[in-house]
C-alpha positions as CSV (number, residue, x, y, z in Angstrom):
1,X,2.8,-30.6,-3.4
2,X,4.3,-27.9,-0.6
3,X,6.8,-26.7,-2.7
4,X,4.9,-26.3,-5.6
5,X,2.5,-24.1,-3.5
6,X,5.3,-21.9,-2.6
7,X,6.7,-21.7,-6.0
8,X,2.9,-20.5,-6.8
9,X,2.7,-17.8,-4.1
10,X,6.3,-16.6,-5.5
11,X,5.3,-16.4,-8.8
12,X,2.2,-14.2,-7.7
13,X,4.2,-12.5,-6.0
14,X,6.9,-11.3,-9.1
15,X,3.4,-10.9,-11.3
16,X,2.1,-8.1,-8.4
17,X,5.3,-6.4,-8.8
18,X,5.4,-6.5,-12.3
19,X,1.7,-5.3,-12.3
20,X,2.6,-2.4,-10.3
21,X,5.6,-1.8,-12.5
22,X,8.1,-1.9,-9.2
23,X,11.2,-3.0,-11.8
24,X,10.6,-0.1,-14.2
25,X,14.0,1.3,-15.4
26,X,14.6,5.4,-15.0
27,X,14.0,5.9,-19.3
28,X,10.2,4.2,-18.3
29,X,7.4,5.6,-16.7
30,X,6.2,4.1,-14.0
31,X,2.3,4.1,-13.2
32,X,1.4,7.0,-10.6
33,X,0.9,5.6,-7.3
34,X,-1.7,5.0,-5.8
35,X,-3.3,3.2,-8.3
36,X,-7.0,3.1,-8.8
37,X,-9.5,0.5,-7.0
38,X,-10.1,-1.5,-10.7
39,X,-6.2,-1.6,-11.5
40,X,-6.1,-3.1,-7.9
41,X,-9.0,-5.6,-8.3
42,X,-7.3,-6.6,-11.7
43,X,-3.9,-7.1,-10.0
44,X,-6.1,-9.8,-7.2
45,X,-8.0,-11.5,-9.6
46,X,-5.7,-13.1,-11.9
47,X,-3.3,-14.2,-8.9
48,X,-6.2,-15.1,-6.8
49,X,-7.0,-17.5,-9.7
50,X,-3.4,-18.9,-10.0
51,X,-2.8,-19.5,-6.9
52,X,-6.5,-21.1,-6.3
53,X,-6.3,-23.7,-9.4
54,X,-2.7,-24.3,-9.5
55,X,-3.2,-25.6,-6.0
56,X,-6.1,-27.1,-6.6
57,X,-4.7,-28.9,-9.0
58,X,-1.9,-30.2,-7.8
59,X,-3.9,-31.7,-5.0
60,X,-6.3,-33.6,-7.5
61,X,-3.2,-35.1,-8.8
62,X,-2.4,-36.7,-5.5
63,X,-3.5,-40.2,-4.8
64,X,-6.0,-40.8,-2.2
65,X,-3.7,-42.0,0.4
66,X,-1.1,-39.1,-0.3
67,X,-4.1,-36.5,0.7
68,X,-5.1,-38.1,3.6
69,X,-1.6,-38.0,4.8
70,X,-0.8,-34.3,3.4
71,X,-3.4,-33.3,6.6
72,X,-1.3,-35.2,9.1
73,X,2.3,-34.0,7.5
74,X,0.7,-30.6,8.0
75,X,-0.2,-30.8,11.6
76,X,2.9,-32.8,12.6
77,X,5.8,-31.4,10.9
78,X,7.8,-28.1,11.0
79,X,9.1,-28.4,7.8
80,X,5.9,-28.2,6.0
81,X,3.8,-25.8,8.6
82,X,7.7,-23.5,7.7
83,X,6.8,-24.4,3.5
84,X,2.6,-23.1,4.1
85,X,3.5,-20.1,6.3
86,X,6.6,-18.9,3.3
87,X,3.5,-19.2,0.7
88,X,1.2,-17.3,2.9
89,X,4.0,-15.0,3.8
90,X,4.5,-14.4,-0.2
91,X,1.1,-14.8,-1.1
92,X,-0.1,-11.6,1.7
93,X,3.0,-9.5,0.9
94,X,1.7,-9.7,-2.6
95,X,-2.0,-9.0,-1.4
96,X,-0.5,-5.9,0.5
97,X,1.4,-4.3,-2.2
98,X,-2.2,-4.6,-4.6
99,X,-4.6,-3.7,-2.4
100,X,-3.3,-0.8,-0.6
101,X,-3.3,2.8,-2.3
102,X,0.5,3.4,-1.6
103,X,1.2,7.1,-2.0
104,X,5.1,6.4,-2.0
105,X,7.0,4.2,-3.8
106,X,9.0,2.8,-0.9
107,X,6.9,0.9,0.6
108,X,6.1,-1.7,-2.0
109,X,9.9,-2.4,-2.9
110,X,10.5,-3.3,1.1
111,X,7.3,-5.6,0.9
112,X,8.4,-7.3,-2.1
113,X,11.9,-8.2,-0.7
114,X,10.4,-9.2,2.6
115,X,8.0,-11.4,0.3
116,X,10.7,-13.0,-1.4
117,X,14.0,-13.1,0.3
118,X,13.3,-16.3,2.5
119,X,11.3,-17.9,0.8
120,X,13.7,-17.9,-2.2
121,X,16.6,-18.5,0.7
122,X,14.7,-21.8,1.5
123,X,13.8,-22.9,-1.6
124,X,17.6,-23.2,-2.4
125,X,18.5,-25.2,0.9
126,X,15.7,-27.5,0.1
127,X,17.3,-28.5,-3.4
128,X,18.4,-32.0,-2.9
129,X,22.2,-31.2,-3.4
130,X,24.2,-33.9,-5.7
131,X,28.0,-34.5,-6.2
């Protein structure tokens, strides 16, 4: 359930910058910065939504006794208070790079990385390694 979360705030995250066309090549045109308050909205809704029933639903899935517990793994363990803070981490980096009129385009690179980086870091130490 955690780590699907966090794979769900990364892949917002990757959609925001794609929105804002932050991976746009030089023969491309990039949109002009800042971009107005409707691109911006459109940019929050869709991830908003991802994020919201993609959790959502992975939590229905869960059996009773699994959610009750999920609570108490929450409160009591580092591990998954680390996995909730890297998906809000992602998820508000993302929100960030939407919702404020950046005049520059440096900004928004620095906050995707920061976005990404450990979260992606961690999700490759978590990977059960075989062999």
């Amino acid at each position: 359930m955690l780590r699907g979360v966090r794979w769900l705030a990364l892949f917002g995250l990757v959609l925001v910058a794609v929105g804002i066309d932050l991976f746009a090549t030089g023969a491309e045109s990039q949109k002009e910065l800042p971009l107005n308050p409707g691109q911006r909205l459109w940019d929050l809704v869709p991830r908003a939504a991802v994020w919201a029933l993609g959790t959502l639903l992975r939590y229905r899935r869960l059996r009773a006794g699994t959610r009750v517990n999920l609570h108490s793994l929450i409160r009591h363990r580092t591990w998954s208070r680390g996995v909730l803070g890297q998906a809000t981490w992602a998820m508000l980096c993302a929100l960030l790079i939407t919702q404020i009129p950046w005049t520059q385009r440096t900004v928004p690179p620095v906050l995707f990385w920061a976005g990404l980086a450990p979260t992606a870091a961690t999700i490759w130490f978590d990977q059960p390694k075989t062999g």
